[in-house]
Every structure is written in C-alpha cells, then in structure tokens.
C-alpha positions in Angstrom: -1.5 -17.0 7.2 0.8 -14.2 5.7 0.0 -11.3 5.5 -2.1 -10.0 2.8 -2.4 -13.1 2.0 -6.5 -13.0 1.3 -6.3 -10.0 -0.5 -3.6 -11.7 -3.1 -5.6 -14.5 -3.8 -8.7 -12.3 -4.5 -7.2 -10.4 -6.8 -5.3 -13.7 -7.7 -8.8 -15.6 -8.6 -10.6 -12.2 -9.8 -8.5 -10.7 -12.0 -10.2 -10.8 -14.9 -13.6 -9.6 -13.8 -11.8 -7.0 -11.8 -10.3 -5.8 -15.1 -13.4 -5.4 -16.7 -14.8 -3.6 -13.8 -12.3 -1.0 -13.1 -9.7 -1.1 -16.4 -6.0 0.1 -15.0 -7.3 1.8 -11.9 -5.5 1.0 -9.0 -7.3 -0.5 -6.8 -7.4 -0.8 -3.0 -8.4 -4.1 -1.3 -9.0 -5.5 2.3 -9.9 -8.8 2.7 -12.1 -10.2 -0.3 -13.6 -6.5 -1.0 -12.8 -3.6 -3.3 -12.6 -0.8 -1.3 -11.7 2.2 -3.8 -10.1 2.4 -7.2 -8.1 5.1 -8.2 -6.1 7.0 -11.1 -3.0 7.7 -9.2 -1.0 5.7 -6.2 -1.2 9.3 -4.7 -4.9 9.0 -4.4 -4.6 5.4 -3.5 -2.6 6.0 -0.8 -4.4 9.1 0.8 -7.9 6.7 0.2 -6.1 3.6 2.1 -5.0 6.1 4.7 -8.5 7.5 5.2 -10.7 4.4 4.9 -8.1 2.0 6.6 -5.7 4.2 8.7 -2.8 1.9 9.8 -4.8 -1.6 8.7 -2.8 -3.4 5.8 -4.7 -3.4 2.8 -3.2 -4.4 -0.6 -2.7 -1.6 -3.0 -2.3 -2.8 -6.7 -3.8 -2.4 -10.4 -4.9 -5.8 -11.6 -3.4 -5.6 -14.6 0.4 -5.3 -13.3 2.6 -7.7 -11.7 2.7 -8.6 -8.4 5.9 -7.2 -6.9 6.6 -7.9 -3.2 7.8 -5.4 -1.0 7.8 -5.8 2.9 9.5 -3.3 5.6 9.6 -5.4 8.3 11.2 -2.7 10.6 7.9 -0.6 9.8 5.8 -3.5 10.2 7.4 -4.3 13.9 7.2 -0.4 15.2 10.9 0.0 14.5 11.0 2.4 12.0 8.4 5.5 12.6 7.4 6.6 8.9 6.5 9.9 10.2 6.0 12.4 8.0 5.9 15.4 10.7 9.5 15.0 11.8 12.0 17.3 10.1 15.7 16.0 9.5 17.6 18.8 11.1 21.3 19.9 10.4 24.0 20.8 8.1 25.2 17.6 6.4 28.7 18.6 7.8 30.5 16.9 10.9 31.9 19.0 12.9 33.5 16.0 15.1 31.5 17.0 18.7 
C-alpha cells in the first residue's frame, strides 16, 4: 500500500461530512482519524509535529484539491530537513 494511502481515501469517502464538521480548516489525519484541524498550515504543521513527530500524516483542507508532493530523498534519510543547521559563507568562490 502507498503511502498515505488510508488517509486519502478517508478523506476521499468523507469529504462531505468532514466539510460540514470542520468548514475550511485544515485538517490533520492519520489513518482513518481526525487528529486536529487548524486555521493555518503553520499551526498544522507544528500540531502534526507535536502529536505525530516524524509519523506521516496527511495534512489537507477537504475542500481543496489533492496535490501530490513526495521528497523521496527526505523520505529515504537523504536529505536532513533540519532546521538547526545554519548555511555558512559568503556566496563568493574564492577558488580554494
């Protein structure tokens, strides 16, 4: 099964009723569960983060479209989104 799979057909097959319950929040789901609704992908994001930590969970306001984004190179260990590293240097190549 792909992932996120589950939580796209949830939202998929409960769109309407999850409309009606939360309106144009967005909403954060794991599995076949609401697990917050928010006003801002800001506050979705730090929610996911705190409730969820590294888990996927599917992030999205029913009302929208589904767009599909994957980072496999994030995904895999790759890539290390982390936000504590600073990007040091001038921007200039000094050719050493």
């Amino acid at each position: 099964m792909a992932v996120l799979e589950t939580e796209r057909k949830y939202l998929d097959s409960h769109r309407d009723e999850l409309l009606k319950l939360y309106g144009g929040k967005i909403l954060i789901i794991s599995g076949e569960q609401v697990t917050g609704a928010f006003d801002t992908m800001e506050e979705a994001l730090q929610g996911a983060t705190t409730k969820h930590g590294l888990d996927n969970v599917l992030i999205r306001r029913p009302s929208e479209a589904q767009i599909e984004f994957s980072a496999p190179a994030l995904t895999l260990g790759i890539l290390n989104a982390d936000s504590t590293c600073t990007v040091g240097g001038t921007g200039t190549d000094t050719g050493r």
